[in-house]
C-alpha positions in Angstrom: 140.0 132.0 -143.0 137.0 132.7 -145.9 134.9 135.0 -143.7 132.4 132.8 -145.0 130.0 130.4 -142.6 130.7 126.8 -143.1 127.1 126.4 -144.4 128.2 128.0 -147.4 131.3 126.6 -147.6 130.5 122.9 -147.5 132.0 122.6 -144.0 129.4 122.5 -141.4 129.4 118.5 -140.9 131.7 117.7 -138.2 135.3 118.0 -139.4 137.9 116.9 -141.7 139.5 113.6 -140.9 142.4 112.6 -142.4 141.3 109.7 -144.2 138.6 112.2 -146.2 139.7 113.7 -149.4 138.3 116.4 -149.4 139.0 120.2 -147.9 138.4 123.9 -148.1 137.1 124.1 -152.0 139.5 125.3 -153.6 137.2 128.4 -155.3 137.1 130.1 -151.5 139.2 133.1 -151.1 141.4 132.8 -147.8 142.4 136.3 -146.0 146.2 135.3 -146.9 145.5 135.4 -150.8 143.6 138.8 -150.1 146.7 140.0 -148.4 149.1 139.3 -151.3 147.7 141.6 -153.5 148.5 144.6 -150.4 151.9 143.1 -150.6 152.0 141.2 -147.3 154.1 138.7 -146.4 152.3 135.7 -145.0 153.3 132.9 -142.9 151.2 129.7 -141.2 152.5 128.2 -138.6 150.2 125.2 -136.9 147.5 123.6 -137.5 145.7 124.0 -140.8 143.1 121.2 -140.7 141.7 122.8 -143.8 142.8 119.6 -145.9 145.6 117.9 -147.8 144.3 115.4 -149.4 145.8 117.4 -152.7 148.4 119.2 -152.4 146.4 122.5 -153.9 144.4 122.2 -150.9 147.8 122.9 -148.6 148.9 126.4 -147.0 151.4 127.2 -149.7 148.7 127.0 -152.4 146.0 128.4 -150.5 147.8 131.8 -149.9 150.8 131.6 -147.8 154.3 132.0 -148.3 155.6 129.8 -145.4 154.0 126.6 -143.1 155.6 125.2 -140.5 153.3 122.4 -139.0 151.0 120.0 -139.6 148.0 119.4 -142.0 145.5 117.5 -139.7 143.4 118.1 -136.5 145.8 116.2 -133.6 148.6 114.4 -133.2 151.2 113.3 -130.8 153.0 116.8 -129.2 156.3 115.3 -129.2 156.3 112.7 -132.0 153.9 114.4 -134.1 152.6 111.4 -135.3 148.4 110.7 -135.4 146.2 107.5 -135.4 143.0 108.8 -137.9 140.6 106.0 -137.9 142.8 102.8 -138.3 145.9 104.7 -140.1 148.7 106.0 -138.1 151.4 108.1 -139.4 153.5 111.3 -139.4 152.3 114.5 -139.9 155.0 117.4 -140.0 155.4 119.5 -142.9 158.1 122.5 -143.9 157.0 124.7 -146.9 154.5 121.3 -148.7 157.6 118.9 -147.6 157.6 116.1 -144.6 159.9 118.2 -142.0 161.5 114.9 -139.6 164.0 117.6 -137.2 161.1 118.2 -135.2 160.6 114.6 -133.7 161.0 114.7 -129.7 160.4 118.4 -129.7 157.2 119.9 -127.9 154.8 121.1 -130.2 154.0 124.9 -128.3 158.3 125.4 -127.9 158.9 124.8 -131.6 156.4 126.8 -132.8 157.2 129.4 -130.8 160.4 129.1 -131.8 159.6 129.6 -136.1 157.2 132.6 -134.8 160.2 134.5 -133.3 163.1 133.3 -136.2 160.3 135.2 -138.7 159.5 137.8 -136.9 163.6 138.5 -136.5 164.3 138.1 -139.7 161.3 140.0 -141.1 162.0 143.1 -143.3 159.9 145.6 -141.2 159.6 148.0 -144.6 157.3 145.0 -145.7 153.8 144.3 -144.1 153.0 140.9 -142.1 150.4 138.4 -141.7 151.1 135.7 -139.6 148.4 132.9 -138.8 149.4 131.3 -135.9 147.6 128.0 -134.8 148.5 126.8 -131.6 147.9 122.7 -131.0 147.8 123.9 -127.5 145.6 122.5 -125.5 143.9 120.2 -128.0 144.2 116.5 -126.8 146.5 114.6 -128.6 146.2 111.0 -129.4 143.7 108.6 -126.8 146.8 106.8 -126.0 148.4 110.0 -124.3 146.1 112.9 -125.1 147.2 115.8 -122.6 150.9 116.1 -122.9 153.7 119.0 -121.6 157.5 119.3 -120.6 157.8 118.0 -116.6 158.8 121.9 -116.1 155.4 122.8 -116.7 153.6 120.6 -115.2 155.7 120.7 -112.1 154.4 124.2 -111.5 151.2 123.4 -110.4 152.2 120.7 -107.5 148.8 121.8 -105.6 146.1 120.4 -108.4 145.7 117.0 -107.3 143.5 115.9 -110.3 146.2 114.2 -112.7 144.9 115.2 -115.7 143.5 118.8 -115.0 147.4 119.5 -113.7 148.3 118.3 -117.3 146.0 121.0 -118.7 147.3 123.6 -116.6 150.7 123.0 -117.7 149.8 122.7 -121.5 148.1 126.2 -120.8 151.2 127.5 -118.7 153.2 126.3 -122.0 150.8 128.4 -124.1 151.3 131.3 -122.1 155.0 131.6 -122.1 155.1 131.2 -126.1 152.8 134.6 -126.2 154.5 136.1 -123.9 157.9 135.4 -125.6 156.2 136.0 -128.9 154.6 139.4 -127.9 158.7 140.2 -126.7 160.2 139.8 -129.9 157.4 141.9 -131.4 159.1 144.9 -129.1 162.6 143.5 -129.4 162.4 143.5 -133.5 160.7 147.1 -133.4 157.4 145.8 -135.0 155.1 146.1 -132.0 153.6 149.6 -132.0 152.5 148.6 -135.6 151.1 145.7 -134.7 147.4 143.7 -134.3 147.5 140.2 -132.1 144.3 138.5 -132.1 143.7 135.8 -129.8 140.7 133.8 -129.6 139.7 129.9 -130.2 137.7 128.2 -132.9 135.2 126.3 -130.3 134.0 126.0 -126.8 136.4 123.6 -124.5 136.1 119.8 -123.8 135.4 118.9 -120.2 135.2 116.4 -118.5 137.1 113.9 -120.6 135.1 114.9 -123.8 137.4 114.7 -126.4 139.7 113.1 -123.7 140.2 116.9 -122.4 140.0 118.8 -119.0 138.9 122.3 -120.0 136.0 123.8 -118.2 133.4 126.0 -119.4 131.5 126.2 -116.1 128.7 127.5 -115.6 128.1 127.7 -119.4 126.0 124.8 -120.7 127.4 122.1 -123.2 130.9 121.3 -124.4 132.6 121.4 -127.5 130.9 120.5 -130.9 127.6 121.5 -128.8 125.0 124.1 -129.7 125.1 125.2 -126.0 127.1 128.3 -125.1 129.5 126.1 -123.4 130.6 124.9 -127.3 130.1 128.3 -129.6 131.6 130.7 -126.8 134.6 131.4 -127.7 137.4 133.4 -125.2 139.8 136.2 -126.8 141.2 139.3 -126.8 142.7 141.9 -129.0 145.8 143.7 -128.0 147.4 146.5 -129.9 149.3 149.9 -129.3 146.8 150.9 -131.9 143.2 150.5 -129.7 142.0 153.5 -129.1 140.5 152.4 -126.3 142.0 149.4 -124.6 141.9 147.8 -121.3 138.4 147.4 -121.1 136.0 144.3 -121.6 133.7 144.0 -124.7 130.1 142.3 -124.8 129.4 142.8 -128.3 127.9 139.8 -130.3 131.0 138.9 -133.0 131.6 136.4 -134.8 134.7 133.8 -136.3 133.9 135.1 -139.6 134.3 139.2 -138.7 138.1 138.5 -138.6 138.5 138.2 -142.4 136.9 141.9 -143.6 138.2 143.3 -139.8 142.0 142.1 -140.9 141.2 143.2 -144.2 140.4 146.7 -143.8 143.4 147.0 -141.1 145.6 145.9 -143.7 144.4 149.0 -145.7 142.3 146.9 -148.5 138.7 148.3 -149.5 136.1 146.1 -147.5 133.3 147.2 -149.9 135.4 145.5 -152.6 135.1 142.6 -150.7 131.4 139.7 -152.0 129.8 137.5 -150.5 131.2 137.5 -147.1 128.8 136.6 -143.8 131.2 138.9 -141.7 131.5 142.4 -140.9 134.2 144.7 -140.4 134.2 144.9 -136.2 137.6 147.7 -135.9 135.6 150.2 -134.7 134.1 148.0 -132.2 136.7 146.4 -130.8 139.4 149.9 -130.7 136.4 152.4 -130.1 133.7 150.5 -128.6 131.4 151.4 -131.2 128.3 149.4 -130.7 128.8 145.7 -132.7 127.1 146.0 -136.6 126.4 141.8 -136.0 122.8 141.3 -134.5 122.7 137.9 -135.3 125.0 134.7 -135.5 123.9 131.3 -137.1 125.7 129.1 -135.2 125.4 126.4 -137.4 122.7 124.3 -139.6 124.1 120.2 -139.9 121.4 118.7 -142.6 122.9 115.3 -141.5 123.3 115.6 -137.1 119.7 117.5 -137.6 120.5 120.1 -135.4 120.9 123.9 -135.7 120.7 127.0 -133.7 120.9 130.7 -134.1 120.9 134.2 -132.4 119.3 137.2 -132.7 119.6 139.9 -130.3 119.3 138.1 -127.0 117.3 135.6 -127.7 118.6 132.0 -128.9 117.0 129.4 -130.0 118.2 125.6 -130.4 116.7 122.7 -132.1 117.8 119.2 -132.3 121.4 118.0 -130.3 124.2 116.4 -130.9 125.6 112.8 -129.1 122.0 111.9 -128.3 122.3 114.9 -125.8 125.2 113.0 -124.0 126.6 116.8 -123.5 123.8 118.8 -123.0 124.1 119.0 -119.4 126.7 121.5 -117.2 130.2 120.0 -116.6 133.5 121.7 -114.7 136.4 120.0 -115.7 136.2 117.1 -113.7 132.7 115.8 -114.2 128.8 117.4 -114.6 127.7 119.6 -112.0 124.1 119.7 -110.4 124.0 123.4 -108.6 125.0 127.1 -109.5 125.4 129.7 -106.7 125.8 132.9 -108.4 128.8 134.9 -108.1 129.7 138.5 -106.9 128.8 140.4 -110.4 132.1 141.0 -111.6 133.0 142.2 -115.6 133.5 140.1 -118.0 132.3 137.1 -115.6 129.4 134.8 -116.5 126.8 135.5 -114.3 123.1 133.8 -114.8 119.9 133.7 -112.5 119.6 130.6 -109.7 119.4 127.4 -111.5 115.7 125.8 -111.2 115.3 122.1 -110.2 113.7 121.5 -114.0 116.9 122.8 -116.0 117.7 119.4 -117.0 114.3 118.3 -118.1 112.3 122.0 -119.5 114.1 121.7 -122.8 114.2 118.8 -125.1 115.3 120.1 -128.5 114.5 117.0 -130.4 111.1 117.3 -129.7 110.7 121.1 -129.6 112.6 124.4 -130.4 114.2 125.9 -126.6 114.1 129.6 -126.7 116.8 130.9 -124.1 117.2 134.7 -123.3 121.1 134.5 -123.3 121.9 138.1 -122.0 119.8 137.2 -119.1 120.6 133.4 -118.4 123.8 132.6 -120.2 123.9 129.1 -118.8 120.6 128.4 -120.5 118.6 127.3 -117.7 115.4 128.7 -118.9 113.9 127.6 -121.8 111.6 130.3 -122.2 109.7 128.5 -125.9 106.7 127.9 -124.2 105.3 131.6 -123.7 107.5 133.2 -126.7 106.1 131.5 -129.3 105.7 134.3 -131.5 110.0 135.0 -130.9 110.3 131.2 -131.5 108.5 131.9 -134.7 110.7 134.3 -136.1 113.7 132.9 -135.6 112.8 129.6 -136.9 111.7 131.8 -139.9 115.7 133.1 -140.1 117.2 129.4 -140.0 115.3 128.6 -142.7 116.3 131.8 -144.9 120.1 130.7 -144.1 119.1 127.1 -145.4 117.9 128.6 -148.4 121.7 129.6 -148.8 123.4 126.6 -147.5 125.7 124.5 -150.1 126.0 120.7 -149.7 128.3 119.2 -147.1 131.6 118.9 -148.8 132.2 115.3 -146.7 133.4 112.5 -148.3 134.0 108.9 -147.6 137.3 107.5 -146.7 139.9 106.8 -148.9 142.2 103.9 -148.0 144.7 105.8 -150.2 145.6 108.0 -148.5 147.2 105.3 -145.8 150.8 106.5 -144.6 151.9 102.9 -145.5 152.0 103.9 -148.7 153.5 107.0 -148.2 156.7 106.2 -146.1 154.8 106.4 -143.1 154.0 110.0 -143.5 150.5 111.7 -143.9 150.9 113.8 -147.0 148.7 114.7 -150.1 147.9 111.3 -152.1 145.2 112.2 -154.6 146.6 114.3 -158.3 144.3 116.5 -159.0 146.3 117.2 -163.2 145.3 113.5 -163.0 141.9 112.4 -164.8 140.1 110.2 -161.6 
């Protein structure tokens, strides 16, 4: 949204609950404020889990013309309602303003639904920025956390595990809304002029992490891990406008190479653009120009103690988060104690024969792993031991992003904000023209 790393942000420590005031500082500049300027109409439709607890912190002050959605990081898919800590309430807003006509309607059909009324309503003499956050396939509430329509999941009669068939039809769900998304692009006329990136923000949560099904097998780690399994991120780009397309990229990029590579396709100046951590990637991704990112810092938490980083192909990782709960290998069901390596196919994960000490040759709370990832992607090697000069160096590049790192913005809960109080809704409760 900033093209800006959370360590300098304030947003590195785990994420915003809805209890927290606190959010996005308001002094970032998101890519739909940059777009104004270049006279773009922009429109949110999703999640924004970016905060609320002010209403200046809320899509329509942070840049966008539209939202259609809801402020936090879950909720119910049909009720849209959301236990955070011990306060339960609804969370559904319209343009700053609790939207009710959406109860008992699936989360993935109605926002498909505002894509396609913009996008046919849209005067095509006027550029268009749509941020489209999918809650699809985030688990919902513990009570009922994988939800779809019986249509969906009634397409997969064969996968006998209850809740992985649940997945599959919140996926299936997905599916159809870009495919009828990407149809109304051609059917409006705006297609051949237009850029749809689609990618994640995270790794996926197996085996009931999270209370989820996803599988990032034979990757290492889930969600909210260090391990590839959790900072991998699948995607594509898909455009008329690719110079080259239909074809499988392994450049190293980054969430924060969206903003200046949206920026520049928008027609603004990138070199106008401070203090950003990304780079503009167009030529890499329509080209296949070689990637200008050599390095990602996948993140530094002062308070979990744990950080890791690449550099080329090496990555190293240090400290761990859930007492190492997830550091293992899971497919969706459960961990998994073997890897037989598949044919070598593009685009698939393929890593060397898994030795019997993978579980037990790296302990990153008591030293840095080094892991070659080009070479073993599922991080079975720690390779620290006999690269200590590698270790070295790119302990030596943590610490020069420390140097750079702001605060954690995190607060502490504010029984406030408590949709009691609020008509049962979760909406902004702190005035910010008001002296605290």
């Amino acid at each position: 949204m900033t093209g800006r790393h959370p360590i300098h942000t304030g947003m590195q420590v785990d994420v915003i609950v809805g209890d927290t005031p606190y959010g996005l500082p308001l002094n970032e500049t998101t890519i739909a404020q940059r777009l104004k300027p270049l006279g773009y109409q922009t429109h949110c439709i999703g999640k924004w889990h970016l905060g609320f607890f002010a209403k200046e912190y809320t899509p329509t002050e942070r840049g966008f013309d539209t939202h259609f959605g809801y402020y936090m990081g879950k909720e119910d898919y049909f009720e849209h309602t959301t236990l955070e800590d011990k306060y339960w309430g609804f969370d559904f807003h319209k343009n700053g303003e609790v939207y009710k006509p959406v109860f008992g309607q699936y989360s993935t059909e109605i926002f498909t639904s505002e894509a396609q009324r913009i996008l046919q309503q849209h005067d095509p003499s006027q550029p268009l920025f749509m941020y489209f956050a999918h809650q699809a396939v985030h688990s919902a509430d513990p009570d009922q956390p994988l939800q779809a329509p019986a249509k969906y999941v009634q397409r997969f009669p064969t996968i006998e595990n209850e809740d992985r068939r649940m997945f599959a039809a919140m996926v299936s769900a997905m599916d159809d809304s870009i495919g009828n998304l990407t149809q109304t692009l051609i059917d409006t006329g705006l297609y051949n002029n237009t850029v749809i990136f689609f990618t994640t923000d995270n790794g996926g949560p197996p085996a009931s992490f999270d209370y989820n099904y996803a599988n990032n097998w034979p990757l290492r780690g889930t969600k909210n891990t260090m391990w590839e399994g959790g900072v991998r991120g699948t995607g594509f780009v898909h455009s008329p406008l690719l110079e080259k397309p239909k074809r499988i990229s392994e450049d190293m990029l980054h969430v924060c190479d969206w903003f200046p590579t949206m920026y520049r396709l928008a027609g603004g100046n990138v070199s106008e653009l401070t203090n950003l951590d990304g780079y503009d990637v167009w030529d890499t991704l329509s080209k296949g120009v070689t990637s200008p990112r050599k390095e990602i810092l996948h993140n530094i938490d002062p308070i979990g103690n744990f950080s890791a980083l690449r550099r080329g192909d090496y990555k190293i990782v240090i400290g761990n988060d859930y007492k190492g709960k997830w550091d293992g290998w899971f497919n969706a069901i459960g961990p998994v104690d073997d890897y037989n390596p598949p044919p070598l196919k593009p685009g698939r994960v393929s890593c060397p024969p898994r030795p019997a000490n993978a579980t037990t040759n790296c302990k990153p709370t008591e030293k840095p792993c080094l892991f070659n990832i080009r070479n073993d992607p599922c991080e079975f090697y720690n390779i620290a031991p006999w690269n200590q000069d590698i270790v070295k160096e790119l302990k030596a590049r943590i610490e020069a992003w420390n140097a750079t790192a702001v605060p954690p913005g995190n607060k502490p809960a504010d029984p406030k904000c408590d949709p009691k109080l609020h008509g049962g809704n979760w909406v902004p409760w702190v005035n910010l023209t008001t002296p605290q």
